[in-house]
N, C-alpha and C positions, 0 to 999 in steps of 0.2 A: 504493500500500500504506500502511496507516495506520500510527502509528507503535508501537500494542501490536502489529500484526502481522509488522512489522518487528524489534522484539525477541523476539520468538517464531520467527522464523527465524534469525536470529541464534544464538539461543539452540541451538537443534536442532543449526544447524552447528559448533556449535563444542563440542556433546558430542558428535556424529557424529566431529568430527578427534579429539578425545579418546580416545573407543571403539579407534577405527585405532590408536593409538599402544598402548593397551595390547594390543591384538589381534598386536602384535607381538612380543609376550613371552608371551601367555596364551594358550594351544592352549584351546579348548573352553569351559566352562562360559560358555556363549551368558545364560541366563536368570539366573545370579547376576551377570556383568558390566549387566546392564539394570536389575536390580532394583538394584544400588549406583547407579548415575545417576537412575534414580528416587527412591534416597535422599536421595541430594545437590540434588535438585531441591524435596524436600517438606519437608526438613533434617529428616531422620527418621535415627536409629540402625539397626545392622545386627547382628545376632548370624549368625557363620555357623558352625554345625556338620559336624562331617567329621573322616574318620580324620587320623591324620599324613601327610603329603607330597603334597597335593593342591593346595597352591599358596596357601593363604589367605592367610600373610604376603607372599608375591610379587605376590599380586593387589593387596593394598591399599597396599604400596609401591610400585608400576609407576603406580597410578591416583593416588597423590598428585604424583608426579613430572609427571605426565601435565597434572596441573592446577596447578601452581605452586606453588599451597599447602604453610606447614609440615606436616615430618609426624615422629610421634613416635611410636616403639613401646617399650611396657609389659608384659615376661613378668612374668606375675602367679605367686607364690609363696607357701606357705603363711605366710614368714616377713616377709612383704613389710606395710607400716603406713601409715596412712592418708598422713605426711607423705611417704613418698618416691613417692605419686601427686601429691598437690597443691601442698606445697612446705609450709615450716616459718619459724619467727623462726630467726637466728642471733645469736648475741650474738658481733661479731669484734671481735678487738683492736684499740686505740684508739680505738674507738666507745662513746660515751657510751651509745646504747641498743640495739636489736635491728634487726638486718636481717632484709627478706623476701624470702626466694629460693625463686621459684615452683618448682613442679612440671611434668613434663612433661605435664600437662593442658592447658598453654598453649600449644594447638597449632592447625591448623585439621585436620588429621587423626591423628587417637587410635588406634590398634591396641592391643587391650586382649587380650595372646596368652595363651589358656587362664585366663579369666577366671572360671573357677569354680575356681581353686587356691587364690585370693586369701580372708582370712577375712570375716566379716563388717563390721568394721569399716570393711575396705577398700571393699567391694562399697558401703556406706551412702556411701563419701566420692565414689565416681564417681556414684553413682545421683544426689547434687545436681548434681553437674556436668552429666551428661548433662538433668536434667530442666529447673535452674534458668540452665544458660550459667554458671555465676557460684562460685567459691568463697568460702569466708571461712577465714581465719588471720587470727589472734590478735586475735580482734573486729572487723576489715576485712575487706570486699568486695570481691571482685578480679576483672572481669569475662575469661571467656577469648577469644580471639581470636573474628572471624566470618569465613565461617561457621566452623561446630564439626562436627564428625562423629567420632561413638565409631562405631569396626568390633571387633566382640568377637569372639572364638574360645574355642569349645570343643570339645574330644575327649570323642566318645560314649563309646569304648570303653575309660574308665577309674573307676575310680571310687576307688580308692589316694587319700587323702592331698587329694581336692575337696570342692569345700563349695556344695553347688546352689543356684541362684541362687536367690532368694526369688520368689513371685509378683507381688511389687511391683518388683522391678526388673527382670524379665521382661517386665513390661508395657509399661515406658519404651521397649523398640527398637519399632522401626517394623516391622521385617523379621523374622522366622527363617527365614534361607535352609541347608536339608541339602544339605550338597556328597555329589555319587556319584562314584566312579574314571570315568576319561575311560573312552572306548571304545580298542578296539585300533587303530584306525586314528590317532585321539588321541595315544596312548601314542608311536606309531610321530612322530607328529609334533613332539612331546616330546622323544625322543631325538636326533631329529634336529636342534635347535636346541639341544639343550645341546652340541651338539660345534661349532655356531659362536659368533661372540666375542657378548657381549653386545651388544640390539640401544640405538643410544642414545635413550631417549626423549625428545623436544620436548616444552616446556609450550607448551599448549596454552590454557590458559585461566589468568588471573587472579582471586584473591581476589574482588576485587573485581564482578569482570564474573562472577564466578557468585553472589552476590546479587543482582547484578539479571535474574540469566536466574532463580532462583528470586521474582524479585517478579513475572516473566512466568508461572512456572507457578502462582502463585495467581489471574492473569487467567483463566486458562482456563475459560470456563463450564461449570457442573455444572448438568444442567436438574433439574428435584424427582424426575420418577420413579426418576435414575440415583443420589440421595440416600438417597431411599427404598427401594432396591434393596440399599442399602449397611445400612440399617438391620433389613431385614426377616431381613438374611443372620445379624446378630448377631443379632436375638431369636430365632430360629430354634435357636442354639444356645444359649439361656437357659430356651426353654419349645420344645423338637421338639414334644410332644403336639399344640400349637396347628397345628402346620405338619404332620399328616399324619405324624409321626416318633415314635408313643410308646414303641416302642423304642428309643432314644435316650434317653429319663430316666432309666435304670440305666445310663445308660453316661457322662455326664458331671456331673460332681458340680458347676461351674460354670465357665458359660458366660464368653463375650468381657467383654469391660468398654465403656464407650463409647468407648474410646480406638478401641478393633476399628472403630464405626464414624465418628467423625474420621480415623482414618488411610486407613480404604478410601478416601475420596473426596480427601482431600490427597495421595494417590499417585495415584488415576486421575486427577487435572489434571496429575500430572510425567509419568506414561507417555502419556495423550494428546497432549501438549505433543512429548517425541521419537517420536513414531507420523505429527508432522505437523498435528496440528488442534488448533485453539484449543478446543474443546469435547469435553466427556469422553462416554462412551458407558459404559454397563452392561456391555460385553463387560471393558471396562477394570479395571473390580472385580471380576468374575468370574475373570480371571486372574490377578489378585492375591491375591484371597480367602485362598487355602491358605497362602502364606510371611505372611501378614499377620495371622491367625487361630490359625494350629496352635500358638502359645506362649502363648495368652491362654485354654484348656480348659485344665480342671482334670478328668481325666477319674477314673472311682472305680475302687476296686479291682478291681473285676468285670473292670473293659473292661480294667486292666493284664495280672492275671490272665490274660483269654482274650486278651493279644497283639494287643488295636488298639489302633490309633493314632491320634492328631488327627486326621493325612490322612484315615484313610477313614470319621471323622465326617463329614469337611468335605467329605467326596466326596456322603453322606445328603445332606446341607445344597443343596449346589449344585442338588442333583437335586429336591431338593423346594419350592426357592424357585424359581418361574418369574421368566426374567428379562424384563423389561417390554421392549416393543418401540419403540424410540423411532425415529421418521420424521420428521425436518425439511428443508422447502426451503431450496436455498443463500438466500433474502430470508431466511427465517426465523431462518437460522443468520447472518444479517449481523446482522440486527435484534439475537440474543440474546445475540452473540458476546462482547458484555462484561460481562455483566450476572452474580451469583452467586445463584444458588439461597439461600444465608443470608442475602443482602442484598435479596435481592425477592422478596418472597414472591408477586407474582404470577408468577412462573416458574415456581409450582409449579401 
């Protein structure tokens, strides 16, 4: 076994023990626990939306413990200021000049709980952090730990006293994952573990060793069509007409950005990566599409008005972009296995 395939196993198993650990405190949401390690793999942000008491702080508490990493949680408030996110000077006694005591942004896992309470100011001082890794106080640069991962939360069903997040920092997550109520059998499972003791989590992975399992999921080869596939999905939602959809021009005022399609393809090299293969496939952006795309339309009044949603643009979309059929022999997939689509253009 070569030694990128060896870190890419590696890699697998030991967000595989990960998963298990939190699977021990987290009944259900199978597809938001996936897409958070697909996170953690592409170093992409999360926004999870969802009523109250579905677990979202518990989930991304259990999954920091789970991986070693610091983790820091932030309820955002409407009275809350940009320094008591990143930190401030101090000027203390007996000190000639000012001290700088960071903010709990210096972490490797952010919980940023009901992030649309926070004002604008605030929302401007995490959107550098999340975008640049880096703050500045009081004319210095202070990088934050690595990796970094913002997990935001917001409750749909308020709107008292929030402040919606701009379309520019919208953009910045990798993810909008909708939590839905577990089923009843869930529930049932739910209860039954709150009446035993808490279970203890193991770390499981280090800091450190999950940068290089992310330097494994950028090996993962992307061939051109599964690139193309990623791009054809976002102009689709910039011009439907072109794609057989011109029904769809009255319904989205503006489409994905290019980030919609950089991010498809740096999450299908994390989810092919724990699926087991060093090479990513078109099925892999097609099931990411929706949590990866539905925060990035700007859909018009009409389509608010008549009650659709992203989703079931992005249902149009799927359906009208055919997904390219890619067939490679295992020589072919040795041959290609290291090679990136942005770096060789003859893999496309």
């Amino acid at each position: 076994m070569s030694t990128d395939a060896l870190a890419e196993t590696r890699a697998r198993e030991a967000l595989e023990r990960a998963l298990f650990e939190v699977k021990r405190v987290i009944v259900g949401q199978e597809d938001m626990l996936e897409r958070l390690l697909v996170a953690l793999l592409a170093g992409g942000h999360v926004l999870l939306e969802g009523v109250p008491g579905l677990a979202k702080t518990l989930t991304v508490n259990t999954l920091a413990r789970a991986l070693g990493g610091s983790f820091r949680r932030v309820q955002f408030t409407p009275d809350l200021v940009p320094s008591d996110l990143v930190g401030t000077r101090i000027l203390r006694p007996g000190m000639d000049g000012f001290d700088t005591e960071l903010g709990p942004v210096f972490t490797n896992v952010l919980l940023a709980d009901e992030v649309n309470r926070a004002p604008a100011k605030v929302q401007s001082a995490l959107l550098e952090v999340m975008q640049e890794r880096q703050v500045s106080i009081g004319g210095q640069t202070y990088p934050v730990p690595r990796p970094f991962l913002v997990l935001a939360t917001q409750n749909p069903i308020e709107s008292e006293g929030t402040y919606p997040l701009p379309e520019a920092q919208v953009d910045r997550f990798m993810f909008k994952l909708l939590l839905d109520y577990p089923s009843d059998g869930e529930e049932v499972a739910i209860v039954a573990r709150s009446l035993d003791r808490p279970a203890d989590i193991g770390r499981t992975i280090e800091p450190e060793q999950l940068e290089a399992f992310q330097a494994a999921s950028r090996d993962v080869y992307v061939d051109g069509p599964v690139a193309e596939y990623a791009v054809r999905l976002v102009a689709c939602t910039r011009r439907p007409a072109e794609f057989g959809l011109p029904e769809l021009e009255e319904l989205v005022e503006f489409g994905a950005s290019p980030r919609g399609s950089l991010n498809l393809v740096h999450a299908a090299q994390a989810l092919a990566l724990l699926r087991g293969r060093h090479y990513a496939l078109p099925r892999d952006v097609g099931d990411l599409a929706r949590d990866i795309l539905r925060h990035r339309l700007v859909l018009s009044y009409e389509a608010l008005a008549d009650g659709i949603t992203a989703d079931a643009v992005l249902d149009r979309v799927l359906t009208a972009v055919s997904m390219p059929d890619i067939q490679l022999s295992r020589g072919e997939l040795r041959e290609l296995g290291r090679r990136s689509v942005l770096g060789d253009s003859a893999a496309a």
